[in-house]
Structures are given as C-alpha cells and as structure tokens.
N, C-alpha and C positions, 0 to 999 in steps of 0.2 A: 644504482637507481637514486634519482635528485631526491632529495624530501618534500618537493613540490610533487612528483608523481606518488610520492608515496602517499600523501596526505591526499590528493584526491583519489586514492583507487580506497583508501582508507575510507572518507565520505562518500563514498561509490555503494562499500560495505555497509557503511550504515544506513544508509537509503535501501538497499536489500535487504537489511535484516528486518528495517521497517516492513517495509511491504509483504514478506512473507511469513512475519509472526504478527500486525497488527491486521493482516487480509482479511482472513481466515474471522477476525474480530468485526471488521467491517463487515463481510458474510454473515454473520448470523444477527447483525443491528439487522442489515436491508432484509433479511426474512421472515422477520419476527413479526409482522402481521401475515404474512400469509402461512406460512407452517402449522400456526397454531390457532387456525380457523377451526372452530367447533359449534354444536348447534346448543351447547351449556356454555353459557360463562363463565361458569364456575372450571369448567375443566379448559377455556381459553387462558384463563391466569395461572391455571395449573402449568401449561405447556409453555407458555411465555415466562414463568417463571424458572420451569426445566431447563428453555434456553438459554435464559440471562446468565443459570450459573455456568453452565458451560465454558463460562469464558471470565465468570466471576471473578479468579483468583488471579486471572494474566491482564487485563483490560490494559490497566495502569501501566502497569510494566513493559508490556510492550510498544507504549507511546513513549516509552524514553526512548528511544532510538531514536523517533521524528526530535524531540527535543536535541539530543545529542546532537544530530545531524546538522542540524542549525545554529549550534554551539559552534561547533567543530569547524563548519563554514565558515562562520563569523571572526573565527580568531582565525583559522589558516586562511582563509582567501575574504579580505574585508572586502575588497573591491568588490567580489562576485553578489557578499552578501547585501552591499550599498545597494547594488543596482538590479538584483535581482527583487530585495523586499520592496525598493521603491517602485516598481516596474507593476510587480505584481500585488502592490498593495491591496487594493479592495477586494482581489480575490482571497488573500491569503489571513484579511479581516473575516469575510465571510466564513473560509475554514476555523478559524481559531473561535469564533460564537457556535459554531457548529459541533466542534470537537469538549469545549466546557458544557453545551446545552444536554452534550453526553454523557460527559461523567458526573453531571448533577443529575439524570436521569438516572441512572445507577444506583447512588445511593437513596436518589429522596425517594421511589417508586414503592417500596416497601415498608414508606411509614406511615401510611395508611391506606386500608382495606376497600375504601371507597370505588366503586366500578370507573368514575370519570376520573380522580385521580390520580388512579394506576393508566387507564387511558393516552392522559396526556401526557406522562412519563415515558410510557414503550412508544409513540409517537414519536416526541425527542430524541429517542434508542433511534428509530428507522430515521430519522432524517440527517440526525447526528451519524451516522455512518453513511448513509450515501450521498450529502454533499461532498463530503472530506475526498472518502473516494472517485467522488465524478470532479474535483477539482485538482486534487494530485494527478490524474490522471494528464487532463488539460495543461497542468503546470509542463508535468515531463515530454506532454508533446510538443510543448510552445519550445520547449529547450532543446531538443533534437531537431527542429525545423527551422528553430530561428527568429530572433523578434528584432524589431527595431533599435538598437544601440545608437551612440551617435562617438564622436570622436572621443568625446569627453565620460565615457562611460556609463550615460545616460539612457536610461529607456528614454522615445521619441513618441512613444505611441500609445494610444490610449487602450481603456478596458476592453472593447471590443473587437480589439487588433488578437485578442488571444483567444479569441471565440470563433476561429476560424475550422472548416471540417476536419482537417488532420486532427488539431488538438483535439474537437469535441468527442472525434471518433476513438483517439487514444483516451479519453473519461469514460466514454460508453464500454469500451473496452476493459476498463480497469473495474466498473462497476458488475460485469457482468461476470468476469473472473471474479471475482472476491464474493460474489454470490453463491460461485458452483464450489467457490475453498470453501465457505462456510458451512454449504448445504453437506458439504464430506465430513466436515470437524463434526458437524452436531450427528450426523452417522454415526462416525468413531466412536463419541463422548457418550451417547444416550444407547435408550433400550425401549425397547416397546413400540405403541405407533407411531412415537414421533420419528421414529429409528428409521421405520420402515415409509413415509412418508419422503423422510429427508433425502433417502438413497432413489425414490422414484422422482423428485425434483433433480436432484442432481444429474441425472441421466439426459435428462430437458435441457438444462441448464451447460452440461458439457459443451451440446451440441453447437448451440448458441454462441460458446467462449469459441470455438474453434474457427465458426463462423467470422466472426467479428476479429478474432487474432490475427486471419487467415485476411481480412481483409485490410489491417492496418499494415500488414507485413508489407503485402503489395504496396499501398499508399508512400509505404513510407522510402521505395525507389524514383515514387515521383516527387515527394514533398521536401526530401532530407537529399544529403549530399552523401548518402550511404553508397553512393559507386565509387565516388571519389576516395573514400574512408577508406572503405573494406573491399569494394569490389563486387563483381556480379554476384561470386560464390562470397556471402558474407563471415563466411569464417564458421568455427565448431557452435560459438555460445549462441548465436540465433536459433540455428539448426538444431540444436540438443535442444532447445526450450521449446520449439514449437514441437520436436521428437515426445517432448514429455507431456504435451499437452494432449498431443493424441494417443500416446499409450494410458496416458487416465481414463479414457475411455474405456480400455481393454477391461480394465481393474475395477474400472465400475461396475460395467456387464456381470465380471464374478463374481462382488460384494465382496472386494477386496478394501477396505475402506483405508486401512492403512499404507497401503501401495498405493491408492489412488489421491490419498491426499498429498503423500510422497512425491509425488508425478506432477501436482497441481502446482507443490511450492517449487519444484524446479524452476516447471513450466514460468511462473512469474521471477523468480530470481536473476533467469539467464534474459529475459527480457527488457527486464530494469538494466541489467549488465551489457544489454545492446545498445541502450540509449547511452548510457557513459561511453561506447564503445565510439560511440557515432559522437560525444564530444569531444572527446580527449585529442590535442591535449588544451581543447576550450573546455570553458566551462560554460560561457552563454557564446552564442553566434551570432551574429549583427546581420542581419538581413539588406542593411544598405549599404554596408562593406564592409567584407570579409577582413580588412585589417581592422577595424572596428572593434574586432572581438574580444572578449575577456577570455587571457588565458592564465595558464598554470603557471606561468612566466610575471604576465602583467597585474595579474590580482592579486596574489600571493601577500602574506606578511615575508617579514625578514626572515634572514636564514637560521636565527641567535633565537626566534620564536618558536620556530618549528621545531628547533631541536629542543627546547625544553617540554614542549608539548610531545612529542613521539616519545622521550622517557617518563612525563605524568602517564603516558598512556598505557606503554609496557607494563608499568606498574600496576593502575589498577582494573584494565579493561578483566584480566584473568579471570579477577572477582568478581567484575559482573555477571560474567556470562556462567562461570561454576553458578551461583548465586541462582540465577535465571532458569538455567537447566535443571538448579533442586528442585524449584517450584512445582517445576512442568512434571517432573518426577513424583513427587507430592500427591500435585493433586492428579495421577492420568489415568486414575480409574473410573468405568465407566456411571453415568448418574441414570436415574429414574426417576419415575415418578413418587416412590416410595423414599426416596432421599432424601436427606435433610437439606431442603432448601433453604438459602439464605438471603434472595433478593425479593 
C-alpha cells in the first residue's frame, strides 16, 4: 500500500471518528429545545441543563478529530485542501461561527441564572449544532457528486453550485441522523422523564432517518458515478450501514439503548466510508472533466512528508484515543436529575 492510500483511508478515518463521536453531540444541541419542553421553567433549565452535561465532558474532545482531519488534509494533500477551503469558503465560514457560537454557549450559559440569558445561550447550543451538521452533511454530498474544478485546480463555481438537491438532501440526512444518535445517547446517559421522553422521540425519529437514508441511497445511483465505482451490488460497507440502521429499530422497540446506539454509529460510520468509497482514489471530482480531478496522486505532498508524518503519527495517535477512551470510561455513568450539574 502507497502512503498516499494510506494517508487518505487514514483521513477517511478521521472524518468517521468525527462524525460518530461528534453526532451523537450534534443530536442532543438540535433537541435541546424540544426534549426539555415543560410547563415550569424552572424544571425547563433543569432538563436542558441534564442534557448539556450529558455530553459536558466529551464536546471538546470530540471536535478534535474535525480539527485533526483538516490538519491532516492540509499537510498530506495541500492541493485538496487549496481547493477544497477555497471552494467551499463561505460555507465552511458559516460552520466555523457556528461551531465557536457553541462552545461559547457551553461555557458562558451557566454564568448567570437569568431566564433570557441562559435562553440565548441553549439557542446557540440548537443552532450551533444543526448548522454544522446540515452543512457537513452538504459538504460530503458536494464531494461524492462532484463540483466544478477547472484544469488548474480550481473551484469554477460559485456558493449556490453546492445547494444543489443531492447535497441538500445528504445535510437533511445528516441532520436528521445525528437527531435519532442524540435522542439514544441522552436515553443511555439519563434516568427519569427525560429518559423516557428521549426513547419515545427516538422511535419517531428512527423512522425518519431510514426514510431519508433510504432515500439518499437511491439518489445517489443517479447523482454519483457509484455504478461505475462499485457497481449495482455496492459492496458490504453500504449494505452493513443501511443493515444497521434498520436493526436500530429493532433495539429501540426493546429499549435496548445500548445496541441501538451501537447500530446508530455503525449505521453513520459505514456511510461516511461509502462516500470515501465513491472518491477514492479522488479526493474532489470535477464535474466538467473527469481528468480535472484531484487525486491521491495529484494533490498529495511528497513522499519524504508523508513518511515523517505516518511515524509522528504511530507515535502519538495511541495516546490519543487510550486518552479519549478513559474519558468516555470516566464519565459513562448514568445522570439525573439529582446530579451534580455542572453547565
């Protein structure tokens, strides 16, 4: 294996670990006004505070992978990342105020007791996760389908070229997944009504993601050159992800919450790994000609980079994810109402 496939199936990886430990994060921003609808205020802040910690101690952490991912791009494929930030600029402007307007909602929401100022802070919570998510989502379908390149490795085409139905339908998608991950974490993580609240959303919300998966799936034989790629039969990792989206179901129906969120992160893992599946071995696709494209070949750094980069990396990735995994370990017992809140 070249260390050009290794380094994107590598950035393949971090874009998956992104999306199935930051999802789940994004899920409980976009629900955090409705879950915790009550006819007390007082016990609205209660329940939106139950939710916040929920994911209090991983927020941070699991937006390094998006940072990483972009790093990692940056130094192994400059080319991609030239043209891919200059491309998607104003979108990826929009995410980046979106994704700060959230983790300053995070911490400032809890520094005073005020009804309108905790207000506009869980506000920033809901919009700060579902932009991010409805524009990653757009991103990864602009990149499966294809955007305007030009000889010179240039985006051709303006903001609206990526506002097209495939993409918006891959953000609707992403948005509505990371809804039913969320509404299972805060099942798993809590006790009491919220508990059982979260698990009758999530049953709604399953339905929904299957819908909409089921409908991108289709789209995406007409929109992507997925026949040419893979073929009719797209291979195992489609087929297992959409297998695991509808056995969530199953797991839901039992109040199985831990199989069902099990099933959930598959379900998006092996998804995300379809759309790599469907570039490789591009990394963006040129819609006005297929020699156009940015690949593993023409974007890449040298070969004297990547190897010093593949040994920083054996070295310390180990530590991060031991590191990662105490947390999770840490904190993975259940919360309530009676718990020591801290946002």
């Amino acid at each position: 294996m070249s260390l050009n496939t290794l380094w994107f199936i590598f950035i393949a990886v971090l874009y998956i670990g992104f999306f199935v430990l930051e999802g789940f994060d994004f899920g409980v921003g976009i629900l955090l006004p409705f879950l915790s609808r009550d006819k007390d205020p007082q016990q609205v802040d209660v329940k939106r505070r139950l939710m916040i910690n929920t994911i209090g101690p991983h927020w941070d952490g699991n937006e390094v992978w998006l940072l990483t991912a972009g790093g990692a791009t940056f130094a192994a494929f400059p080319h991609w990342y030239a043209t891919f930030f200059s491309g998607f600029y104003l979108a990826l402007f929009i995410l980046l105020l979106a994704l700060i307007a959230r983790g300053v909602a995070f911490e400032f929401r809890g520094k005073d007791d005020a009804p309108r100022w905790r207000s506009l802070w869980d506000w920033s919570i809901f919009l700060g996760s579902l932009v991010p998510a409805l524009l990653l989502g757009v991103a990864f379908g602009n990149l499966a389908r294809g955007v305007p390149i030009d000889a010179n490795m240039q985006y051709a085409g303006g903001f609206f070229n990526l506002l097209n139905p495939y993409a918006l339908l891959a953000g609707v998608t992403a948005v509505v997944a990371f809804a039913l991950y969320g509404a299972i974490f805060i099942a798993l993580k809590t006790d009491g009504e919220i508990r059982q609240k979260a698990h009758a959303l999530a049953g709604k919300l399953w339905i929904a993601s299957v819908i909409v998966m089921a409908a991108l799936l289709v789209s995406t034989y007409f929109q992507t050159d997925i026949l040419d790629k893979l073929g009719v039969n797209p291979g195992v990792v489609p087929i297992v992800g959409m297998a695991a989206m509808l056995a969530a179901g199953y797991f839901i129906h039992k109040r199985m919450e831990g199989w069902s969120f099990a099933m959930v992160a598959v379900g998006i893992a092996f998804t995300v790994a379809t759309m790599f599946l469907i570039l490789y071995p591009r990394v963006m696709i040129s819609s006005l000609d297929p020699a156009y494209s940015l690949t593993i070949t023409n974007a890449s750094s040298s070969p004297y980079t990547l190897r010093v980069m593949t040994i920083v990396t054996l070295i310390f990735l180990p530590v991060v994810l031991i590191y990662q995994a105490w947390s999770y370990w840490v904190f993975r017992k259940r919360l309530t109402v009676e718990s020591r809140l801290v946002y």
